[in-house]
Wavefront OBJ file of the C-alpha trace (Angstrom):
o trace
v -45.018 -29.170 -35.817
v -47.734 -30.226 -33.861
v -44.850 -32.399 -31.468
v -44.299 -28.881 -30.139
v -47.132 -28.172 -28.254
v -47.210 -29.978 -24.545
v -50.309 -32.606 -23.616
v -52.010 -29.533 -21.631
v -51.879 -27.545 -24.652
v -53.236 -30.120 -26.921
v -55.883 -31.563 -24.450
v -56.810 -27.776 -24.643
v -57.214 -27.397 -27.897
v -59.130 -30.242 -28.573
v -61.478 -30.464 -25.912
v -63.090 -27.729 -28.261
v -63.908 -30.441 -31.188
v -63.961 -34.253 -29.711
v -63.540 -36.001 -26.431
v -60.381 -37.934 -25.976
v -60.632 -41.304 -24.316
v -59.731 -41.428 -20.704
v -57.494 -44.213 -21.350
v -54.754 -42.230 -23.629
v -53.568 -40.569 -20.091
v -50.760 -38.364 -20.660
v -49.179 -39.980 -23.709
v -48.482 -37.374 -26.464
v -47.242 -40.073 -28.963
v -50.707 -42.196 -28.935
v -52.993 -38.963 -28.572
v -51.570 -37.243 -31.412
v -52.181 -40.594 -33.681
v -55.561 -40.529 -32.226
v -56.300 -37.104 -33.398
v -54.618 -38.005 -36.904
v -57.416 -40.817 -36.876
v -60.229 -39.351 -35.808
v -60.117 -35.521 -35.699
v -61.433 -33.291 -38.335
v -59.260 -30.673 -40.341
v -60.411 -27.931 -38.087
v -58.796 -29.010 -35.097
v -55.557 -29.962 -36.760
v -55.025 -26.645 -38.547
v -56.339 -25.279 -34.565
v -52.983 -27.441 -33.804
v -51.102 -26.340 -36.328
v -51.364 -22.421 -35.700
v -50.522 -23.093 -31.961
v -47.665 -24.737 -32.953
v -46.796 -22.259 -35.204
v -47.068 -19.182 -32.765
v -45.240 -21.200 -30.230
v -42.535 -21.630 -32.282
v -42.391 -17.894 -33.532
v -42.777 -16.718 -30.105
v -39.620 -19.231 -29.231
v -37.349 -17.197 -32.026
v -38.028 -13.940 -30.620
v -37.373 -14.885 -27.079
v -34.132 -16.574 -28.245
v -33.398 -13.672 -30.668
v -33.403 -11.454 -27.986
v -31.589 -13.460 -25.546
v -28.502 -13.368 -28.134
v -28.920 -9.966 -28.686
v -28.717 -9.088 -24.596
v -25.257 -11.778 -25.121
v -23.702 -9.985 -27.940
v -24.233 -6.564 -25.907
v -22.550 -8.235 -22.936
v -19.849 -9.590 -24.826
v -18.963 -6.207 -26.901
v -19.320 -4.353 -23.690
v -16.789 -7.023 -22.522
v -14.622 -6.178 -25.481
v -14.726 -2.441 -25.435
v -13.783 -2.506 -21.732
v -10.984 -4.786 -22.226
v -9.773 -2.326 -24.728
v -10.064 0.650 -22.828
v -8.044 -1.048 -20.180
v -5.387 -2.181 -22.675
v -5.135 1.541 -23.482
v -3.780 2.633 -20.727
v -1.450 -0.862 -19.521
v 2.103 0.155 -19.599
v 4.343 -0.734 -23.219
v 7.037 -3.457 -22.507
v 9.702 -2.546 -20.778
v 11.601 -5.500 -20.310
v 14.549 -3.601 -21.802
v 14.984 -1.292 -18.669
v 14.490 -4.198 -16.362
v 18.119 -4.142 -13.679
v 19.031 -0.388 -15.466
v 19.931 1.479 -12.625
v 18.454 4.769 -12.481
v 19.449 7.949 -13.329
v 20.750 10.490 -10.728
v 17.655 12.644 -10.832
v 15.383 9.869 -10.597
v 17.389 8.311 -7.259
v 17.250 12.197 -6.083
v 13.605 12.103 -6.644
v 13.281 8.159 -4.836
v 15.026 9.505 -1.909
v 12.914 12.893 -1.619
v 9.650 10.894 -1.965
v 10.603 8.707 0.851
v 12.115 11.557 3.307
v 8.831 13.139 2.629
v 6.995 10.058 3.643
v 8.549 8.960 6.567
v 9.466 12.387 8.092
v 8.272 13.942 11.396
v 5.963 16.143 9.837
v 4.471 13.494 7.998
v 4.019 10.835 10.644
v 3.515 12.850 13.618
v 1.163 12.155 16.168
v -0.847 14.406 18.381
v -2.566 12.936 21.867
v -5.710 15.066 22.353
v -6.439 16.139 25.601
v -10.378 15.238 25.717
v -10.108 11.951 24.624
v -6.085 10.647 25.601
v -5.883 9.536 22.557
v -3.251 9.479 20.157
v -3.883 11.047 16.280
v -2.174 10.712 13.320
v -1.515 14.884 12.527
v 1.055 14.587 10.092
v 1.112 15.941 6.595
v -1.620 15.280 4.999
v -4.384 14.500 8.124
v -7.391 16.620 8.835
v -6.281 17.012 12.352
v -4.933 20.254 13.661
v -2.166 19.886 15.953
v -2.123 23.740 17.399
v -2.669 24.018 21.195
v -5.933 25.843 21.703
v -6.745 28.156 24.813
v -8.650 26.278 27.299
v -11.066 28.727 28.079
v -11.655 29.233 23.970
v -12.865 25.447 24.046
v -17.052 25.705 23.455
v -18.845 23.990 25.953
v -16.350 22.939 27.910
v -18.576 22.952 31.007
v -19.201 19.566 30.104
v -15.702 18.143 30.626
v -15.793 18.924 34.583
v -16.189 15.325 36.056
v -19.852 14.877 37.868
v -17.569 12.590 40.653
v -14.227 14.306 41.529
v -11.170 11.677 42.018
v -8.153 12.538 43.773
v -6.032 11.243 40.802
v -7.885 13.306 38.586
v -5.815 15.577 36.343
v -8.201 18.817 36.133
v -6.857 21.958 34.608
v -9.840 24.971 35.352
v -11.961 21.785 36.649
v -11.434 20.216 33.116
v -10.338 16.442 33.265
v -7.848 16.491 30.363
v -5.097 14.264 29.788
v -1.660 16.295 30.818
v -0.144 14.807 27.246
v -2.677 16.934 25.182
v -1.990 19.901 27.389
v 0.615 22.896 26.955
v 1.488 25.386 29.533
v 2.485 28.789 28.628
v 2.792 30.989 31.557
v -0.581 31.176 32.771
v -2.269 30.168 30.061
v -3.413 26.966 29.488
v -4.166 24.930 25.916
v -4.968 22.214 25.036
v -4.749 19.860 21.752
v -8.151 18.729 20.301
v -8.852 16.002 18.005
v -11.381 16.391 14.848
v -14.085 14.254 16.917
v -13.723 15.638 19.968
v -13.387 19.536 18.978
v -16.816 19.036 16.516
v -18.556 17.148 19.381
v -17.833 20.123 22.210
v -19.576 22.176 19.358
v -22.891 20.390 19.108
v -23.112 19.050 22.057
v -23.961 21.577 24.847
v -24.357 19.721 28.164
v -23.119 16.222 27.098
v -19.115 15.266 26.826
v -17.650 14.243 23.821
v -18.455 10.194 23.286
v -14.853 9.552 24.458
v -13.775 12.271 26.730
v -12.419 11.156 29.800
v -15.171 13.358 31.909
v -17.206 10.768 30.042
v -16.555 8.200 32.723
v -13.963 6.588 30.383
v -10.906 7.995 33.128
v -8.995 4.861 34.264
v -5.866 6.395 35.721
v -2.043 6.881 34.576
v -0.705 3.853 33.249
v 0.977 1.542 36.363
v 4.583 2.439 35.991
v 5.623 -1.099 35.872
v 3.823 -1.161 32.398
v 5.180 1.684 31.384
v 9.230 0.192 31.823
v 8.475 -2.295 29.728
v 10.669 -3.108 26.791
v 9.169 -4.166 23.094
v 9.797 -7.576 23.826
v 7.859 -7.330 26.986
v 5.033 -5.616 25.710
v 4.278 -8.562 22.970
v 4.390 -10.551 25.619
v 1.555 -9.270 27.250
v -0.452 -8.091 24.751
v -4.025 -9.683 23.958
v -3.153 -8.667 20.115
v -0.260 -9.782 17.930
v 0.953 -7.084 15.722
v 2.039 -9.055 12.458
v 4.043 -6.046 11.267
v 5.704 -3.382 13.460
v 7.648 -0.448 12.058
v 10.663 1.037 13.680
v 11.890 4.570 12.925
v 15.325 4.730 13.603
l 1 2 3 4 5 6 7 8 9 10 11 12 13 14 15 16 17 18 19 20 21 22 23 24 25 26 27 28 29 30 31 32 33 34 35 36 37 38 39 40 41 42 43 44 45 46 47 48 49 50 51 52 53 54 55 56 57 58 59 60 61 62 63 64 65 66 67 68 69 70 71 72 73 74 75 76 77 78 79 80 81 82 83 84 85 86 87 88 89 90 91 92 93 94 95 96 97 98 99 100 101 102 103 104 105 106 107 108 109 110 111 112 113 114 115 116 117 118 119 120 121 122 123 124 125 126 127 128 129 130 131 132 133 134 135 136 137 138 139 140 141 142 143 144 145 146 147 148 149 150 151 152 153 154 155 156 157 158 159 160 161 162 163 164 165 166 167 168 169 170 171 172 173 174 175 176 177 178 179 180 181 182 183 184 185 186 187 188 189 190 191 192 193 194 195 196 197 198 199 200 201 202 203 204 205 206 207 208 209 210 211 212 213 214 215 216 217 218 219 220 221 222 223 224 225 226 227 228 229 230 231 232 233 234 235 236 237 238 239 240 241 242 243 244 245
């Protein structure tokens, strides 16, 4: 029992009841038979109780350590469970069945639905020139606004006037996000650019085009180019490209 305790511990205990001789060092082997030898009953019951409270406080530590394993593992077990609960029976019997008129009606409609106009339109925004997903489902909104209905749009007139500039009222707007009706003129907003012209007064949106970001109409050599053409010159590779036919 007393093999338990480390040299520290023992040389601690002891020092209490006799001096041990320099030349034992660090050997636990030869200083335990030296206490044997010479120590009194005192210090070896002093050992013995150390020993025995290490050891005690050993099993607790331990006890608890397979306690905090057993919750893991049954936590591990219930959630395996759960998850079985809700994995799909074998089906294996309905595997090449070829499905039921209402369910290839329902196929088709799903996939209309998802690859439709409405659902994968796209909107350019007149502030910003850029193009936004407004189809079915977006938080954009696609309606043409009246230009003079726009909050602060004081702050879209350019501080250094351009002669290619596209200005509507002294707006720079892109003429893609624009719609003429008669005299009136509106405009299509994107989500960031209509809640930035809300909050912020005297400052453009962050990508407006009256926020120095106008570069021109695209060269109309560029603008000619077929598919093939354009991967040729493009800095990015698309890896997948869909076609709507």
């Amino acid at each position: 029992e007393i093999s338990l305790l480390t040299v520290n511990e023992i040389r601690a205990i002891t020092l209490s009841y006799i001096t041990l001789p320099r030349e034992l060092g660090k050997r636990k082997a030869e200083i335990l038979q030296h206490i044997r030898n010479n120590g009194s009953e005192e210090l070896l019951q002093a050992l013995k109780t150390a020993a025995e409270q290490k050891e005690a406080q050993k099993g607790t530590v331990a006890g608890q350590k397979r306690k905090r394993s057993g919750d893991t593992q049954s936590s591990r077990r219930v959630a395996r469970e759960t998850d079985s609960d809700v994995v799909e029976p074998n089906t294996c019997d309905k595997f090449l069945q070829i499905p039921n008129t209402e369910e290839t009606k329902r196929i088709y409609r799903a996939y209309y639905e998802a690859t439709s106009n409405a659902a994968i339109a796209i909107m350019v925004c007149g502030v910003c020139a850029r193009e936004i997903d407004a189809g079915t489902g977006t938080n954009e909104d696609a309606t043409p606004r009246r230009l003079e209905a726009l909050p602060n749009s004081q702050c879209l007139v350019p501080r250094l006037a351009h002669p290619a500039h596209d200005l509507f009222d002294g707006k720079l707007l892109e003429p893609a996000g624009v719609v003429r009706e008669g005299n009136v003129t509106k405009v299509r907003v994107c989500r960031e650019c209509s809640e930035s012209l809300i909050k912020s007064g005297d400052h453009p949106p962050k990508h407006a085009l009256a926020n120095n970001l106008w570069i021109g109409r695209t060269p109309w050599q560029l603008q000619i180019l077929t598919f093939p053409e354009q991967l040729l010159i493009a800095l990015l590779y698309p890896r997948v490209y869909v076609f709507k036919l």
